[in-house]
Every structure is written in C-alpha cells, then in structure tokens.
N, C-alpha and C positions, 0 to 999 in steps of 0.2 A: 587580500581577498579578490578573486574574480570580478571584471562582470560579466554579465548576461552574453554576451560578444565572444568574450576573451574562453568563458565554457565552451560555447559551440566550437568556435576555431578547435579546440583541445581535443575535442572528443574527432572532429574531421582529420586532425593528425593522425588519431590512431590507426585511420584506413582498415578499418574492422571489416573485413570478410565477411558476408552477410547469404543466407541460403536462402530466396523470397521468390514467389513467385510461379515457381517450378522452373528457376534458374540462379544464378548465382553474382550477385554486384560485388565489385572490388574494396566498395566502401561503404559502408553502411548509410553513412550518411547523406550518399547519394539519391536515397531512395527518398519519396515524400512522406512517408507514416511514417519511417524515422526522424524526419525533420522536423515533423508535427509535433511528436513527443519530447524532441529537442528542446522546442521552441515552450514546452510546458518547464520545464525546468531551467531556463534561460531565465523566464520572469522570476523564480525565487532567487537567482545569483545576482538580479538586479535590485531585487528587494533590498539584499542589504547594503545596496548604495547609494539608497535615498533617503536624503535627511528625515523625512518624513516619518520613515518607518524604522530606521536605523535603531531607535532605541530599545525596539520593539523585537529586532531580530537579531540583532550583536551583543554579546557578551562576554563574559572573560572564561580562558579555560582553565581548567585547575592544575591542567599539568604544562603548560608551557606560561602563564600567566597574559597571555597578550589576547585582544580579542578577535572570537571565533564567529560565523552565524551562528545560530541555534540550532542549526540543523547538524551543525558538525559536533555538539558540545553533550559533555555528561553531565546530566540533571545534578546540580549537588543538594538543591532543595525542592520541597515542594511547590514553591512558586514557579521554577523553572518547570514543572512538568507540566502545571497549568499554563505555562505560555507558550508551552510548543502543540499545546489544545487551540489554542487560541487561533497561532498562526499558521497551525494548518486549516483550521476554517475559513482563516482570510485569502489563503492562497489560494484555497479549492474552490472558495466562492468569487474569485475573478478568471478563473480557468474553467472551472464549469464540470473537473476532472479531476484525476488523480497530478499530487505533486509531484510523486519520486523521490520525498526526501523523509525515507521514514526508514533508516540505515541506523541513526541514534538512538535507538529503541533498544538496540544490540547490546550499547556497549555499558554500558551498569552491569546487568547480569553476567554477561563476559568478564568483566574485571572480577566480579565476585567469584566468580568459580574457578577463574583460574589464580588466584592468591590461594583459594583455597584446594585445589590440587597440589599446588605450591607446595605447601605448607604439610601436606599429608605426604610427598610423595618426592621432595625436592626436585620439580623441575622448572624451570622457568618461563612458563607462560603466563606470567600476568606483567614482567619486562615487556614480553613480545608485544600483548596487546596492549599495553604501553606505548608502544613504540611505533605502533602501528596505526593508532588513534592520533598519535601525535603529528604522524607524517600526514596523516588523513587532512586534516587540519590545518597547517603550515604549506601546504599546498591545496586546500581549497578544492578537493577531489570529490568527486561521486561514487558513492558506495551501491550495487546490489546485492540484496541479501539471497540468498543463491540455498534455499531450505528444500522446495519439495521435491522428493524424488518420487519416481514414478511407483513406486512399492509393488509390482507384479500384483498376483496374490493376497488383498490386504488382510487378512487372518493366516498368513504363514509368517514366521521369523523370517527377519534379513538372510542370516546364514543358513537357513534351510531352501531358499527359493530356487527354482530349477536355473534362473539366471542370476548367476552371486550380482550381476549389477545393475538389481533391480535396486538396489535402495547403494548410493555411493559409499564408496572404499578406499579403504589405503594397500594397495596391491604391492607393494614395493616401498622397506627402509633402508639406509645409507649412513654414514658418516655425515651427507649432505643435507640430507631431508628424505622428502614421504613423495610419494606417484599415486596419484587417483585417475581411478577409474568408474566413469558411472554416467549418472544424468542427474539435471535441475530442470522440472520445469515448471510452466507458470512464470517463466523469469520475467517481470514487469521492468523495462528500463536494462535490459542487460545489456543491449547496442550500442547504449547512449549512456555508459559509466564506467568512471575509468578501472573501478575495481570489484572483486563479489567479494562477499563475504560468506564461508561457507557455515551453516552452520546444520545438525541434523534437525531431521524436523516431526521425529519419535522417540522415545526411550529404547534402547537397544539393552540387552541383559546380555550378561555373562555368555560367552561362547559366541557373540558377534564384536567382538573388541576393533575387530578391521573398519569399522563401521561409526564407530565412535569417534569422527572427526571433527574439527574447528580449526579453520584456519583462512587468507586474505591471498586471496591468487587475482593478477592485473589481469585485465580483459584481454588485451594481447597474446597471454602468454604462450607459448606454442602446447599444440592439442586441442584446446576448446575451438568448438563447431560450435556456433550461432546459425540457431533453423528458425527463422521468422514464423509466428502462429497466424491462422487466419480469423483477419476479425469481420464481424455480418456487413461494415460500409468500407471495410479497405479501395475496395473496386472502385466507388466513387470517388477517393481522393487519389487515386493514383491514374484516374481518366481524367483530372483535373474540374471537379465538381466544388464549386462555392453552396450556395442555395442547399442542395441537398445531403450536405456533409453537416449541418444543422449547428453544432460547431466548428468553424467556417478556420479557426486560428491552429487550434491544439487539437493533438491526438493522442493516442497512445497505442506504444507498442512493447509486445511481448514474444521472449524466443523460449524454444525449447535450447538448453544449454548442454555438448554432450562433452564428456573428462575423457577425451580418447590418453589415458598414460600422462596424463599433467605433472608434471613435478610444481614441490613447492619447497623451497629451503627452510627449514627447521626455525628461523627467525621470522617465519611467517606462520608457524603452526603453533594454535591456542589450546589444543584437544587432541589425542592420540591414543585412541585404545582406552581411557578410562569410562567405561562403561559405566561405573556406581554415578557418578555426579549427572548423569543428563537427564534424569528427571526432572533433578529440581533446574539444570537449566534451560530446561523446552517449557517447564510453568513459568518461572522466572520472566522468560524474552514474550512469552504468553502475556506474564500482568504488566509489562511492561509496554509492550506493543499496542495494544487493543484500546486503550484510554484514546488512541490518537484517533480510532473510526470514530469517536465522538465529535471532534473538530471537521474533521475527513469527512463522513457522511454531513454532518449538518450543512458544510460549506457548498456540497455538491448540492442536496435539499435546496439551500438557498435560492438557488440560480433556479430547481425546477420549480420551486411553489411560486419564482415571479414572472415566469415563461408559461405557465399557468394561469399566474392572473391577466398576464398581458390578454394571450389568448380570449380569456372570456371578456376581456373590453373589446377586443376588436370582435367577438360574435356576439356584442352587446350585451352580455349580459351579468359585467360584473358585478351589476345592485342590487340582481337577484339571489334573493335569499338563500338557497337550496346551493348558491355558488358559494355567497360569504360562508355558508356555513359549515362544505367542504374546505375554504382552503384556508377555514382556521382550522380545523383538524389535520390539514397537512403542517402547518405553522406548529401547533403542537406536539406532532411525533416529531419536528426538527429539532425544537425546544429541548423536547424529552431524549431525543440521543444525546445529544450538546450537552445536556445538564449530567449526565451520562458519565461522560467522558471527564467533564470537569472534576464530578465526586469523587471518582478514584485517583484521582492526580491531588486532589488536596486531602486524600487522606494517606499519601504514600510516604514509604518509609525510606531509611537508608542500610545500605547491602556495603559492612563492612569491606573496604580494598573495592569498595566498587561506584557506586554511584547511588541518586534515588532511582527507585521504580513505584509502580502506583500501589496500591490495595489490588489484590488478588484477587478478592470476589470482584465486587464494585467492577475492576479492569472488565473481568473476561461477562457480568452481567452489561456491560457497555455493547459490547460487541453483539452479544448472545441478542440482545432486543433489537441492535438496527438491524440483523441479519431477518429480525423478522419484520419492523417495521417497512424496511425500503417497500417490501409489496404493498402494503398501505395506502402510502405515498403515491407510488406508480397507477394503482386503479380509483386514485382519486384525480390522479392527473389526469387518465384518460378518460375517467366519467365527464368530467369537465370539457375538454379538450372537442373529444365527440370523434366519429366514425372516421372523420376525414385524418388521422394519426396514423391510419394504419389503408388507408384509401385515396394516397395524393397523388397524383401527377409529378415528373420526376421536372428538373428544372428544363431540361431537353426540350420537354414542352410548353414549357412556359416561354420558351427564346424561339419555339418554331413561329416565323412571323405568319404562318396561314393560320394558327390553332390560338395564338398568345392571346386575341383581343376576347375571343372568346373565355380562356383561362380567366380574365382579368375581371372581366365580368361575373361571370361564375362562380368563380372560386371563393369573391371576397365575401367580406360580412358586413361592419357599419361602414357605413360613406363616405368617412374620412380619414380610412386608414387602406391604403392597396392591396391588393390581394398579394402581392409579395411577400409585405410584412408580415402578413398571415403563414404565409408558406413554410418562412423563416422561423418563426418562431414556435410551429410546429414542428418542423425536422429538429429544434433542438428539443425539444421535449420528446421527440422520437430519439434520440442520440441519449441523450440522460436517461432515459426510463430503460432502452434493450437494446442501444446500435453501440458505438464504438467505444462512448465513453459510458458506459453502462454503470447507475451506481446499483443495480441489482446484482449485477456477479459480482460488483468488487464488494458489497457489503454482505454477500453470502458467504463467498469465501476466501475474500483477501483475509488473511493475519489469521488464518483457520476459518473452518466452516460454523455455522451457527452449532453444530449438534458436538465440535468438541470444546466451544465456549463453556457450552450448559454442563458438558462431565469436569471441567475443571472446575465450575463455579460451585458445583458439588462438592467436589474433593475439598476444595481452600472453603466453602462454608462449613464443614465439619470441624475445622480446628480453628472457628472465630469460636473468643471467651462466648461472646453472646447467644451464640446456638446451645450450648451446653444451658448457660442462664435460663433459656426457652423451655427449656426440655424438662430444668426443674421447675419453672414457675409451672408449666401445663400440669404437672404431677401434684404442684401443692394448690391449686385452684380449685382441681375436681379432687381434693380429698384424698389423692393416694399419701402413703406417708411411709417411711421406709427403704 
C-alpha cells in the first residue's frame, strides 16, 4: 500500500496536461489548487499507515484475499458499509473537506449487473470488472467516477439532442475495443487520479444503446482534455494567501473532462449498448453512494459547528444562551445526517456476484435531508459568526504595517485572543459554509441533487413490504373494508 508521499510522487509522474487559468501548465501538479487537493488525499493514503488507525481502515479483500484500505474494498457486509460511514467522517472532519475516496461506492452495483448482463447475454464483464478492481487495489490507485454529462437539453433524449455528445458515446467498435466521445463534468479529483471510472449517470431507453456505456480509462490516456473549473477563493491561493484561504492546508479541485475519440480495449469495458439494465444500475450506485454524505457531511459539520464555537468565545459570547442554543441545533442536524447515513448502511443488503449496498430508501433519504439541512447549518453559523463573515479585510491588510495596528485593535473581540485568530477562524467558516471547500454545493449536489434523492426515495418506498402494510392498516383503522 502507498503512502501519502509515495501517492503524490505518482500522480506528479503522470505530468497530466492541465487547461487553468486562461492558459495551459505541463503538469497538473504544478499548479497549487492542485497540490492543495493533492495533499487532501495524501492524508487518507497515510491513514492506512498508522498503527493507530490501521485497524480501522485495512482489511481484507474478497478477491485477492490480502489486505486492502477501505477505500479500495467491496463492502461484503453490513459492518463494512458502516465503516466506511465512519471513516469518511473522520477524514473529512480532519480536512475540513471533501476526501476523494468515494470510487468504492461503484463497485457492488458494478459487479452485480454485470454477472448479470453476463448471464443474460454471455459476455464477459463481470471478469473485466474483476480484474479491474483487482488491479485497482494491488496497486493502490485512485479512482474518479467520471458520471455527469453535460445533457444539452434536459427533457430531450440523448439520441435526439441536436449535439449527439451531449450526454457521452461510444462512436466507434473493433476487434479491439470501443472510442468515446463526449464530456464529464463536475469531475471532482480528475487531475489528481490515476483512473475514472465511467459510468452513465441516467437511464437511457431503447434507440440510445451508443450511450449505454461502463467502463475504466487511465487519466493519461491519449484524447482526454482536463479544463480546470473556477472556484469563488482559487485567486487567493494561487497569489499565495495563508490567512485568507481560511483552510490554509487543503483544497479542492475540479475539471470539466472532454473524450476527444478515447479508445478503451474491450478488457476495460463493463457496459456496452445494454440499455435494459441501467435503471437499476444508476438506483443501485444511487443507494449505494449516498450513505457516505452521511459520514461526508457530518465530518465537514464537524469542523464548522467548532469554528463556530470557537468564533463566539473569541466575540465572548459562548455562555450566552441564544448561542448554546443555536449551536446545539447545529450539533443536531450533524447528528441527524450521521445517524442518516449510519441507518442505511446497517440495514443493507447483499447484490448476488456483487457486493453489499445500503437500503434504498434510508440511502437516498440520507442524502435528500443533508441536501437540505447544510442550509440550516450555514445560517446558523453565520447568525452566530455576525456581519464580519461576509465584511473582513483581506490579510493584505492586515500585513500592511501603516493599517495592521489599527486591524489589530479593531478587528478583535475578548482580550485574550488576537485579532488574527479571529480572522482565521472566520475565513474558515467562510470556506465551509460558500468558498472553496463549500459543503453547501457538495451536499446539494454531490452524488445527485437533493430533488433526484426525493424521486428515488419515492420510487424504492413504494416497493418496501411496509408501505403497502401502511396503506392497509390506514384502510382498516378508519373502517374501510374491502
């Protein structure tokens, strides 16, 4: 297994071509918002190599039997899903941000549907992603999941859209394999891993069969363009700002990814043209995924409900009542995504030829409430927080030596904490709540947006026994009969 060192070095090998800026670096890694986001994924490769926590994030894998991190492994029980709840809350709550390592979410549902393409249809992709997991693993690699396309039009079909690659394709078969053409984007971590995983990120019907793809293409590969997105505080770490980057270590970066003609050899492709099965595999990678914004948001919460408390000790006024009593309510919507996430991971099942995944409903009602909670959260942090979050002086002037003594004076709150630390610990509450490491967008709509949580949670409650049970108990309560 890596460490944390030995990751970065790997991903710097790649010398990934990078579009930032409104020009173009050799290396990706060159750049510092890539380094930043580097360096967030650097601390989970070291996770698993401290006694400490070892036991916590090593285990064995089913298909090579030696051991894997968690990050790389297929849930085989429901313990394991609850522990990768877990450990993404401890990761995100010493980063302050998103981990990067939510690639394993894929691979249960993956293996299930293609045994079961398999099996319908004799071909062989549940070897590949076999083989593929396995390599993933015995090498220690970083996966992006490479899902949203840009859908033009979103109420036209894929194959009706005036640009066929609006939503990606398989343009071209062989003897060898398949050529895409298209876009990803949203790509969280795409600069910084050494692989994507493609998967669709809609149900596609009959007469888009081009469309219906799955499969594991290396970030290198010739074709893929990496266009760097712009984030609201990139400027200030790429001017070299501490103070005002509010999380001063880690960052995160995201590209838009485009498939100028990518080939992919046929031992890397999981899905091809079978249109009937991606229902149930976009619900599937759906209940499977979504459990983790319950470790994922709580971990991020974390950090802001005690960069909130700190805040109101240094403007004095943690004793006060109207404080304790907002930021136990932030404490509780943390609680309650957390518990969230946990529920569906201990009631999850197992996906014959595949892995566990969580409960359906439970999953996607995890997701559906932080996407609403975070707001909660955020205008309780800024009620607390007060005017100056959105009305600071930038550090510039805080190091200007004609203005600083005055800052210093001004700026602070009780008399025994600097107006620094004030500064500091509001920019991170500004960075958590809507700058760089924002967990408002990622919990609206990382792993889907809140409003396709609620249509799935809809769909998978209508075929729990217990809704039906509902439905006649309401009937025989008031008396209907019949």
């Amino acid at each position: 297994m890596r460490t944390g060192k030995e990751y970065l070095q790997s991903v710097r090998d790649m010398k990934l071509p990078l579009y930032i800026d409104g020009g173009k670096v050799d290396s990706a890694m060159d750049h510092p918002s890539v380094q930043a986001a580097a360096e967030a994924v650097a601390f989970t490769y070291d996770l698993a190599c401290e006694p400490a926590y070892r036991d916590k994030v090593i285990t064995t894998s089913h298909l090579s039997g030696e051991p894997v991190p968690i990050f790389q492994h297929v849930p085989q029980n429901a313990d394991e899903l609850v522990a990768k709840v877990n450990v993404t809350r401890y990761c995100n709550r010493q980063l302050g941000m998103c981990s990067f390592r939510c690639i394993q979410n894929a691979y249960a549902p993956l293996l299930y549907i293609a045994a079961k393409v398999d099996a319908d249809n004799g071909t062989s992709y549940h070897r590949n992603v076999s083989d593929w997991i396995r390599y993933m693993q015995e090498n220690d690699l970083l996966a992006c999941p490479a899902i949203t396309d840009p859908k033009g039009g979103r109420k036209i079909k894929a194959c009706d859209q005036s640009d066929p690659d609006m939503y990606l394709r398989v343009v071209k078969k062989n003897g060898d394999g398949i050529v895409l053409r298209g876009a990803k984007l949203h790509q969280t971590g795409a600069a910084i891993s050494h692989e994507k995983l493609v998967l669709p990120c809609t149900t596609h019907r009959r007469g888009s069969e081009d469309y219906a793809v799955a499969c594991a293409v290396p970030t290198t590969a010739p074709g893929l363009i990496h266009i760097s997105v712009r984030h609201s505080q990139d400027e200030r770490r790429q001017k070299g700002a501490d103070i005002d980057l509010g999380n001063s270590r880690y960052g995160v970066h995201e590209c838009v990814v485009v498939f100028d003609d990518v080939f992919v050899p046929w031992e890397r492709v999981f899905l091809c043209g079978e249109v009937d099965y991606l229902e149930e595999l976009v619900g599937l990678f759906g209940s499977s995924h979504r459990p983790t914004t319950g470790g994922c948001k709580a971990g991020w919460a974390d950090v802001l409900v005690a960069a909130t408390q700190l805040v109101a000790r240094y403007n004095g006024l943690e004793d006060s009542a109207h404080v304790r009593d907002k930021l136990a309510d932030m404490i509780a919507i943390t609680e309650t995504v957390y518990s969230c996430g946990i529920a569906a991971a201990m009631r999850g099942y197992e996906l014959p030829g595949g892995g566990y995944v969580s409960d359906p409903v439970l999953a996607n009602n995890a997701k559906y409430y932080a996407s609403r909670a975070v707001f909660d959260l955020i205008r309780l942090a800024e009620d607390i927080t007060g005017g100056i979050l959105s009305c600071c002086p930038s550090e510039k002037e805080m190091n200007n030596p004609e203005i600083a003594p005055f800052l210093e004076r001004f700026l602070k709150g009780v008399d025994d904490v600097p107006a620094e630390h004030r500064i500091r610990m509001v920019r991170l509450i500004e960075n958590i709540s809507w700058g760089l490491g924002s967990i408002l967008h990622s919990a609206t709509h990382g792993g889907g947006s809140g409003q396709a949580c609620k249509m799935e949670l809809f769909e998978f409650s209508k075929q729990a026994p217990y809704r039906q049970e509902a439905i006649e108990s309401a009937r025989r309560l008031c008396g209907i009969t019949g």
